[in-house]
Structures are given as structure tokens and as C-alpha cells.
Residue frames as a rotation matrix with the C-alpha (Angstrom) as fourth column:
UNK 1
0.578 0.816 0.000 0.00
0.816 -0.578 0.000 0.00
0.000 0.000 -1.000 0.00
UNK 2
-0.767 -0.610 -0.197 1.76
0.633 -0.770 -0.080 3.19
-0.103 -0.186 0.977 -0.73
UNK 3
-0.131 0.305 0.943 -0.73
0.175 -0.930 0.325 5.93
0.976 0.207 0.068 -0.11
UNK 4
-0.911 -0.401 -0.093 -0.87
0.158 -0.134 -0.978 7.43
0.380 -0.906 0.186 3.04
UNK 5
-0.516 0.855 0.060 -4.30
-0.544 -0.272 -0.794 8.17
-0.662 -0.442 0.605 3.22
UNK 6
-0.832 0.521 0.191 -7.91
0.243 0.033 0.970 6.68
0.499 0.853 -0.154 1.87
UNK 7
-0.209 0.929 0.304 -11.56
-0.978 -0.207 -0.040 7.81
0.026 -0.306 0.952 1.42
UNK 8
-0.338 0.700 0.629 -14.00
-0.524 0.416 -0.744 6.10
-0.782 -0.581 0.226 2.51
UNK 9
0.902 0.376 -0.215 -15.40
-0.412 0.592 -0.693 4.73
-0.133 0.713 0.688 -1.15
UNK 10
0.010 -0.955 -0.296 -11.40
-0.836 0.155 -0.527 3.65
0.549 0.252 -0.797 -1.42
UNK 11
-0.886 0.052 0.461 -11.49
-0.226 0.820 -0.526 1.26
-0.405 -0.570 -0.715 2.01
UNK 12
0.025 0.906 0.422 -14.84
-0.647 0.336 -0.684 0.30
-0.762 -0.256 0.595 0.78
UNK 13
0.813 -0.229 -0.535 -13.85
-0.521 0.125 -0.844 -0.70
0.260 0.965 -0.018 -2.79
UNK 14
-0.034 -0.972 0.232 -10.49
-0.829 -0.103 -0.550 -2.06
0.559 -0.211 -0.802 -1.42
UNK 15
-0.815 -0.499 0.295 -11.60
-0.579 0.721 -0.380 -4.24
-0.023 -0.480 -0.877 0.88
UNK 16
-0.461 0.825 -0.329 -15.01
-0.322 0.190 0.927 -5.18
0.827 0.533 0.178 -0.86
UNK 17
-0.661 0.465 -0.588 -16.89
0.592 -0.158 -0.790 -4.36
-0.461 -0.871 -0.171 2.90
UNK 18
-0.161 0.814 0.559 -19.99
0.745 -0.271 0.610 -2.21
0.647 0.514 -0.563 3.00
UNK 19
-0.213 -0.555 0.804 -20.30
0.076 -0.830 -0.553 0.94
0.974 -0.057 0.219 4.92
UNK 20
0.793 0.533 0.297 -22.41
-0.446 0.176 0.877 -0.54
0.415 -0.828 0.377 7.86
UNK 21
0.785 -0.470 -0.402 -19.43
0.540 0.839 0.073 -2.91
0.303 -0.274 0.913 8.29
UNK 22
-0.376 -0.799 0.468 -16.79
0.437 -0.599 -0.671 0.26
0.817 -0.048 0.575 8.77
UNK 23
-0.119 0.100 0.988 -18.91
-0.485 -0.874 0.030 1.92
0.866 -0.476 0.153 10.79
UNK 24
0.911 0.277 -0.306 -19.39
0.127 0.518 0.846 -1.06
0.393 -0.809 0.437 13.01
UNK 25
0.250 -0.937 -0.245 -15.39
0.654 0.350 -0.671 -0.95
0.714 0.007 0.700 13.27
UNK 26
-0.641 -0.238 0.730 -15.25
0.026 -0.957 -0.289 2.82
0.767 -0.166 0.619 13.91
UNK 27
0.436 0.818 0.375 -18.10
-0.363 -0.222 0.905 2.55
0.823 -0.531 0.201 16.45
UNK 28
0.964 0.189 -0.189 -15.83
0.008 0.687 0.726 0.34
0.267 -0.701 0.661 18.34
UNK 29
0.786 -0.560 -0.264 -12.81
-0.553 -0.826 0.108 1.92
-0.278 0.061 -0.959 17.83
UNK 30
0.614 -0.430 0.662 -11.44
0.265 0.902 0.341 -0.97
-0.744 -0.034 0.668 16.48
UNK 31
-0.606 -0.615 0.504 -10.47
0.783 -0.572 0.245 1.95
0.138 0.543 0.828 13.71
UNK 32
0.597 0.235 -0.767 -10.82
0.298 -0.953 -0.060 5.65
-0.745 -0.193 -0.639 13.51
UNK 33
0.513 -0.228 0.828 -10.68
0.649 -0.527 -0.548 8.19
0.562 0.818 -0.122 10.48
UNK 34
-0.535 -0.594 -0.601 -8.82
0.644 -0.747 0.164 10.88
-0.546 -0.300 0.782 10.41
UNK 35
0.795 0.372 0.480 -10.23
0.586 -0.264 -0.766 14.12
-0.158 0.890 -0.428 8.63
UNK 36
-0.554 -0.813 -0.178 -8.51
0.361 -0.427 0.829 15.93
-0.751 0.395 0.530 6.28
UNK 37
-0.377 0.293 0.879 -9.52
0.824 -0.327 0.462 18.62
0.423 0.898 -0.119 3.56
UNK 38
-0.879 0.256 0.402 -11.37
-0.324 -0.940 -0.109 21.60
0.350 -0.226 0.909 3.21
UNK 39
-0.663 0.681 0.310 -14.42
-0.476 -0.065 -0.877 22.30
-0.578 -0.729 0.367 4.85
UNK 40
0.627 0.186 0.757 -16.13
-0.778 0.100 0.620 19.82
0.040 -0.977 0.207 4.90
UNK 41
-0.568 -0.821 -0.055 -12.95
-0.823 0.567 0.028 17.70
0.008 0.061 -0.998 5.75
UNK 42
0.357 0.544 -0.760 -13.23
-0.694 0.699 0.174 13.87
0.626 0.465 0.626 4.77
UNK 43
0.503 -0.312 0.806 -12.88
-0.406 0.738 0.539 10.67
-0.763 -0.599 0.244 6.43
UNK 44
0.621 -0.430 -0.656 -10.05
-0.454 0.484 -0.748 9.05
0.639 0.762 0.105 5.53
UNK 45
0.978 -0.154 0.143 -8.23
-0.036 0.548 0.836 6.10
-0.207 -0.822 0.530 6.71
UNK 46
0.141 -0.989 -0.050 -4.04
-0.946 -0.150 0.288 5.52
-0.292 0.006 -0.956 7.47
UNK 47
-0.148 -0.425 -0.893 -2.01
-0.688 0.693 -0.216 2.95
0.711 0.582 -0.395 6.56
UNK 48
-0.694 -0.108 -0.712 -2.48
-0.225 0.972 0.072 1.69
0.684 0.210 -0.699 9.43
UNK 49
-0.285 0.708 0.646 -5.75
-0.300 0.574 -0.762 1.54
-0.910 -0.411 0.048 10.08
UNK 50
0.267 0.502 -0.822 -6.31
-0.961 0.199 -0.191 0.30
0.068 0.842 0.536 6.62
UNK 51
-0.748 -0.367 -0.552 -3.78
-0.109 0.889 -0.444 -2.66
0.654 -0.272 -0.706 8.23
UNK 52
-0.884 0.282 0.373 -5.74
-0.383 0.018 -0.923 -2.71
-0.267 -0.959 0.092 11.46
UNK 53
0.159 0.979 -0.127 -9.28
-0.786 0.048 -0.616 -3.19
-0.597 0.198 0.777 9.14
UNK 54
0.046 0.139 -0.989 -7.64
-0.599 0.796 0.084 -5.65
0.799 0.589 0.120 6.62
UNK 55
-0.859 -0.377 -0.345 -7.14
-0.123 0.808 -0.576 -7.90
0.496 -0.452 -0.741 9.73
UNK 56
-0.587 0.761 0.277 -10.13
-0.451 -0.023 -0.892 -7.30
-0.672 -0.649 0.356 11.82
UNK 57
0.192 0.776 -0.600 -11.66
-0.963 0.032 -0.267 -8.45
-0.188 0.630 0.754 8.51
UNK 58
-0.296 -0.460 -0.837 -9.90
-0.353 0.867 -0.351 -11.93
0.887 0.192 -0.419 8.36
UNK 59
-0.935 0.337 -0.114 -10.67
0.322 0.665 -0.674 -12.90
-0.151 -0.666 -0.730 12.07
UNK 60
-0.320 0.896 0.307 -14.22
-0.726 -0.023 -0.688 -11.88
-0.609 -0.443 0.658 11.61
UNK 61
0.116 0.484 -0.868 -14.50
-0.976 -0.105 -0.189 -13.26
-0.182 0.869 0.460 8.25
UNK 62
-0.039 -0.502 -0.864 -12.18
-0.474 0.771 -0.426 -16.15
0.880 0.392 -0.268 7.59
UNK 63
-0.861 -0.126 -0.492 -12.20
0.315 0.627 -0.713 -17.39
0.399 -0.769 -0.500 11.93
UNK 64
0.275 0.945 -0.176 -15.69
0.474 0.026 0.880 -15.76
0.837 -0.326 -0.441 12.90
UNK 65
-0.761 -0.391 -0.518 -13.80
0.646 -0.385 -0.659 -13.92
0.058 -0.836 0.545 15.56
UNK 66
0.375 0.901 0.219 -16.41
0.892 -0.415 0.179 -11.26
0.252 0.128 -0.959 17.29
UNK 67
0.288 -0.493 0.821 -15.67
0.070 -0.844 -0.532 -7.77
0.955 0.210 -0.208 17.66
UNK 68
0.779 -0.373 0.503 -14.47
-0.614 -0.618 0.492 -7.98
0.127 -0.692 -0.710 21.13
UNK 69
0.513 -0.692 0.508 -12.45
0.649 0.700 0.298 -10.90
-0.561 0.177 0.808 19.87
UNK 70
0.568 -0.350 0.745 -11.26
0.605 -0.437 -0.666 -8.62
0.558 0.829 -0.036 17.31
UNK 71
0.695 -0.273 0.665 -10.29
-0.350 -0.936 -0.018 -5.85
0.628 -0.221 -0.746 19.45
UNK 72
0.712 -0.627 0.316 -8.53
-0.132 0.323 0.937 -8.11
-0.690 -0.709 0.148 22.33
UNK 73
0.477 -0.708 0.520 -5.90
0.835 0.551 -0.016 -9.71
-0.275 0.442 0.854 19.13
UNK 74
0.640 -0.268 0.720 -5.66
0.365 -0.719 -0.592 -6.25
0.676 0.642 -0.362 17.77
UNK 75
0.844 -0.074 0.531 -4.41
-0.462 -0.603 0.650 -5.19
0.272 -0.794 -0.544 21.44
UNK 76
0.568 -0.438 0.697 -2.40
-0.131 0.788 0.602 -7.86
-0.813 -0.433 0.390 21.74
UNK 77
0.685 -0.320 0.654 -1.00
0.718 0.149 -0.680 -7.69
0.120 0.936 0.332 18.05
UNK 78
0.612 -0.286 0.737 0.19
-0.171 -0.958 -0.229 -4.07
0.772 0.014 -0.635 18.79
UNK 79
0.774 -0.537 0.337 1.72
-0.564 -0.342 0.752 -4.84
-0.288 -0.772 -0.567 21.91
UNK 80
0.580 -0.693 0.428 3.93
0.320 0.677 0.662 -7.65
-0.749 -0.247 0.615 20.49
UNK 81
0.600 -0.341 0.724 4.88
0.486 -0.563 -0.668 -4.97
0.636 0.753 -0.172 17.68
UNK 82
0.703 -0.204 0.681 5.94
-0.237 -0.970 -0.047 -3.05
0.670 -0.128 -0.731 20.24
UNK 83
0.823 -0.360 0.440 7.29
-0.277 0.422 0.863 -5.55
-0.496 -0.832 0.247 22.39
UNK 84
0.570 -0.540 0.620 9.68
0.821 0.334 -0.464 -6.95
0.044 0.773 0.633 18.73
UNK 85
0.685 -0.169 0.709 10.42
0.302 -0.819 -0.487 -3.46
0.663 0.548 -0.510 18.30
UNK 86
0.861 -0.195 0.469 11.87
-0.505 -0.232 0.831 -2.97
-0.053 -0.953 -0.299 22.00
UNK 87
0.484 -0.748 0.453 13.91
0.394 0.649 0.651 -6.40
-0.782 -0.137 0.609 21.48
UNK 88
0.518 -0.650 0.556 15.38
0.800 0.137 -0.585 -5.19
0.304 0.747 0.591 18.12
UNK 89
0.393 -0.623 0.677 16.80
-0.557 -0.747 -0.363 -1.66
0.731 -0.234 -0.640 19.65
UNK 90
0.596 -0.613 0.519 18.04
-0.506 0.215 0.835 -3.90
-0.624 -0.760 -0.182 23.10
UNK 91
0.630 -0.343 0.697 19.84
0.459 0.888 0.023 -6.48
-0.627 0.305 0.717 20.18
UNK 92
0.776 -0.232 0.587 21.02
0.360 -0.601 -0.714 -3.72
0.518 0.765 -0.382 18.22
UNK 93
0.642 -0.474 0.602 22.80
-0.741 -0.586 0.328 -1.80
0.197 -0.657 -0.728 21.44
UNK 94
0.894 -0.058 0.444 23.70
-0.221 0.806 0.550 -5.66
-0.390 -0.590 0.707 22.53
UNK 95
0.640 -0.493 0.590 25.97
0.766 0.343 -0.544 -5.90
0.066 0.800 0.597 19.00
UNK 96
0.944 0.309 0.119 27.17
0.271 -0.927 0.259 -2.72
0.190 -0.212 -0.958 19.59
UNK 97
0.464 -0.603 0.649 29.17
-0.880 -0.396 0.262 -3.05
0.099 -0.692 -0.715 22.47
UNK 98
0.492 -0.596 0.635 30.25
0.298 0.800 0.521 -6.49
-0.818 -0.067 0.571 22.06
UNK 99
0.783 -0.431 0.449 31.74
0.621 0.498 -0.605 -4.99
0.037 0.752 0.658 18.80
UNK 100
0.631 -0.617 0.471 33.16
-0.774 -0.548 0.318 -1.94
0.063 -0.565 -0.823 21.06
UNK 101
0.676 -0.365 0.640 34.82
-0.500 0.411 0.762 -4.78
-0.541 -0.835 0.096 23.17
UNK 102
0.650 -0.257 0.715 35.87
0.480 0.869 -0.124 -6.95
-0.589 0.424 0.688 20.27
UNK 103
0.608 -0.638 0.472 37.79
-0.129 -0.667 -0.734 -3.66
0.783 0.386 -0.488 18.43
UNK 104
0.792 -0.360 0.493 39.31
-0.521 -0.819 0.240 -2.88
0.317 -0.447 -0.836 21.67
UNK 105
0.735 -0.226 0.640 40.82
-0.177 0.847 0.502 -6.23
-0.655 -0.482 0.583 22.22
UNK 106
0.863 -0.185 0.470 42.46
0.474 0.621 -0.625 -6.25
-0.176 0.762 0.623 19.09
């Protein structure tokens, strides 16, 4: 996906959903538009909540997950993003200094 933003007929078209289905999402904050534009500013979704909706659509669809199933995996998806992200900066620093140590030895 390389736009940063879509309208609404975009995620609808995109992920062949209907607008009752978004708005169930967005009711549950399971996603949330941003606006943007002049007056009046559209709804439009990010990259990632267009990620956040292409999944929420697979566990409802494809595993029947329900929307507070949906929201607990999403919660839980995000933290182990953040939790990956954490280990790669402590593995990164980790290489670092063992290659400090290994220069200085030499």
C-alpha cells in the first residue's frame, strides 16, 4: 500500500466491505478516520488503520472472531509490535558493544 491516506469509497472498494461494516469498526474503535480537507474535511483512513481493518476483517470473516475478539488480538497484536520493536533496539545496542569490546581487544 503506498498511499498514506484513503476515502472512505477507497477502504470500501479495497476491501469489498460495506459501509455498515466500517462503521461497526469505527463505532468500536477498532479503527478511527482521520479528517482531512477543506471544509467539509473527509474521512479518511491511514495505513495503518487500513492494516488494522484488513485484519479485523480476516478474524471476523475467515475465523468468525467477534468484535471484542477482534479488538482483544488487535491489542495484543500491537503490543507484540511493540514488544519486537523494544527487542530489536536492546539487540542492536547488545551488538554494539560487544563490537566496542571486540575492536578494543584487538
Amino acid at each position: 500500500m503506498a498511499k498514506e491516506f484513503w476515502t472512505v469509497t477507497e477502504v470500501l472498494e479495497f476491501f469489498e466491505v460495506d459501509e455498515q461494516f466500517l462503521k461497526v469498526l469505527e463505532e468500536e474503535s477498532i479503527v478511527c478516520a482521520t479528517f482531512e480537507g477543506d471544509a467539509p474535511p473527509a474521512r479518511k483512513f491511514s495505513t495503518m488503520e487500513m492494516e488494522k481493518l484488513r485484519v479485523a476483517k480476516m478474524l471476523m470473516e475467515e475465523l468468525e472472531v467477534n468484535l471484542p475478539g477482534v479488538e482483544i488480538i488487535l491489542r495484543m497484536r500491537r503490543n507484540m509490535i511493540e514488544m519486537r520493536k523494544q527487542f530489536d533496539a536492546i539487540l542492536a545496542d547488545l551488538s554494539k558493544h560487544v563490537r566496542v569490546h571486540l575492536d578494543a581487544g584487538r
